[in-house]
C-alpha positions as semicolon CSV with decimal commas, in nm:
position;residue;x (nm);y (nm);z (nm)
1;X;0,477;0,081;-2,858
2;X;0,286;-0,203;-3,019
3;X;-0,045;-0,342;-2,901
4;X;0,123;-0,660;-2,769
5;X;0,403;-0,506;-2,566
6;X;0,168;-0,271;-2,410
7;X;-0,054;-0,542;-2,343
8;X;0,245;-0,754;-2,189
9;X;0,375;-0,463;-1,986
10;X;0,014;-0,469;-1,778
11;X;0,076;-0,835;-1,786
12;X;0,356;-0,808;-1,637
13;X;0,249;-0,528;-1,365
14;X;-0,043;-0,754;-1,284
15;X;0,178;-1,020;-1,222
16;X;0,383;-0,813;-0,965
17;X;0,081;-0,708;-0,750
18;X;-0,001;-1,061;-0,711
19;X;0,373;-1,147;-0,605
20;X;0,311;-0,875;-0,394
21;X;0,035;-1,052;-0,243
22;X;0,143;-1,373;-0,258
23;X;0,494;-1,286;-0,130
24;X;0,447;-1,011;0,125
25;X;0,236;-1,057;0,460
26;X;0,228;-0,674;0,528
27;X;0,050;-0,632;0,185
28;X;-0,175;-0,859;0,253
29;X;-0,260;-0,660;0,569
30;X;-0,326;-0,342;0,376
31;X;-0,573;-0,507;0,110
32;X;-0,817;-0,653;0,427
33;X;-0,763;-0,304;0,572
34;X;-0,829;-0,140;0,239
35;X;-1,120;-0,324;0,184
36;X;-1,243;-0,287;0,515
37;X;-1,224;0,098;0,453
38;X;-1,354;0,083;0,176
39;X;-1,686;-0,055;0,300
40;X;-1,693;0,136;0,589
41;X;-1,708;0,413;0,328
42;X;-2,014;0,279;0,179
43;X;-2,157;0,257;0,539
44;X;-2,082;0,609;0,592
45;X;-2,171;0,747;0,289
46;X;-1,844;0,964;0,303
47;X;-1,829;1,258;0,101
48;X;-1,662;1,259;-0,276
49;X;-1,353;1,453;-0,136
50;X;-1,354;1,198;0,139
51;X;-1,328;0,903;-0,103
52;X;-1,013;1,132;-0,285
53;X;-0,843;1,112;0,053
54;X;-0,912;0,718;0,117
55;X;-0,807;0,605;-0,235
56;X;-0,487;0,840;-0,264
57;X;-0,384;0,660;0,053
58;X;-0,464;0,331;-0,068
59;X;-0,316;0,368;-0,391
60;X;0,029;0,555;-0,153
61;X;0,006;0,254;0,076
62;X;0,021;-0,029;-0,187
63;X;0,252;0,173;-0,419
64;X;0,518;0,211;-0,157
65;X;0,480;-0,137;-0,063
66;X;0,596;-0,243;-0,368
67;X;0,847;-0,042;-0,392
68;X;0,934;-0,168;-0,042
69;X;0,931;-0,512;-0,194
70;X;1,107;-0,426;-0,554
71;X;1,429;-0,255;-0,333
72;X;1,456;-0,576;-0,094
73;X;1,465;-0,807;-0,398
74;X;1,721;-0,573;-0,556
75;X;1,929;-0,551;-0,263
76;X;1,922;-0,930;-0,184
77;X;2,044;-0,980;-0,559
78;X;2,308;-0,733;-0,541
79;X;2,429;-0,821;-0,180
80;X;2,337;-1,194;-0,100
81;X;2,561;-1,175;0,212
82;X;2,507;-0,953;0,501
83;X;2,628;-0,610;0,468
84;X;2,548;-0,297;0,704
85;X;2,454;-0,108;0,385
86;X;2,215;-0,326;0,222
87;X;2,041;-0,373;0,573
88;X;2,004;-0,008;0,621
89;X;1,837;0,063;0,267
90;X;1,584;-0,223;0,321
91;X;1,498;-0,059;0,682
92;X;1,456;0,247;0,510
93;X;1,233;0,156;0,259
94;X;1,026;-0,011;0,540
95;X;1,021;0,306;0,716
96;X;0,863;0,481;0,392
97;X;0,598;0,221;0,410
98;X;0,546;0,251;0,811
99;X;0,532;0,631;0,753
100;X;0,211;0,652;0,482
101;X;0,078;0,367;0,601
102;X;0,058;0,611;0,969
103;X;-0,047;0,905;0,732
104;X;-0,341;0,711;0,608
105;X;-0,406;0,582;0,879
106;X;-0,444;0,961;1,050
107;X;-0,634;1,031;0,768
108;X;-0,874;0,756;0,873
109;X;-0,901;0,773;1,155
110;X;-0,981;1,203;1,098
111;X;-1,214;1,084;0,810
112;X;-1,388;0,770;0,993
113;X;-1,370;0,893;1,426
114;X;-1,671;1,117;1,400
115;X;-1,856;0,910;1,255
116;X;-1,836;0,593;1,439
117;X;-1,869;0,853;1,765
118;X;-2,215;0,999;1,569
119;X;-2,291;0,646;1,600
120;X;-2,298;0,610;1,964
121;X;-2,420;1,015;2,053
């Protein structure tokens, strides 16, 4: 692969993330909550293996978000009128995103609860 198309292909990935952002309220949600946890980690001075968990659920969070996204513009091109199918994949896919985005936020809150507690004990 050439030095330009590689180029273009991040070019083109950057340019999705900020649809993403532009496009998508629920992704906008994760990046204040991502960067809220992500200071709170700083606060907290959590542990290297902490930061592992907190930035693999990040990273889950926004990835399946965008595939979230990527599958609900592929099934509105596909099927522009209602059909039961094409409804059911796009709750699906939300339900992928609703499930890690409960995973990390378990892992939060098992990463983040004793210390806020510590805080007031």
């Amino acid at each position: 692969m050439s030095l330009r198309r590689r180029a273009n292909s991040f070019r083109f990935a950057f340019q999705g993330l900020a649809d993403l952002l532009r496009s998508q309220p629920n992704a906008r949600i994760h990046l204040v909550v991502a960067v809220a946890v992500t200071l709170a980690g700083f606060y907290f001075r959590i542990s290297r293996m902490e930061w592992v968990a907190v930035v693999i659920c990040i990273a889950l969070v926004f990835a399946l978000e965008a595939i979230n996204t990527a599958l609900e513009y592929l099934t509105d091109l596909v099927s522009p009128d209602f059909h039961p199918l094409a409804g059911k994949a796009k709750d699906v896919a939300a339900a992928a995103v609703l499930m890690i985005a409960a995973g990390a936020c378990a892992v939060g809150l098992i990463i983040f609860l004793p210390k806020i507690l510590d805080l007031f004990g």
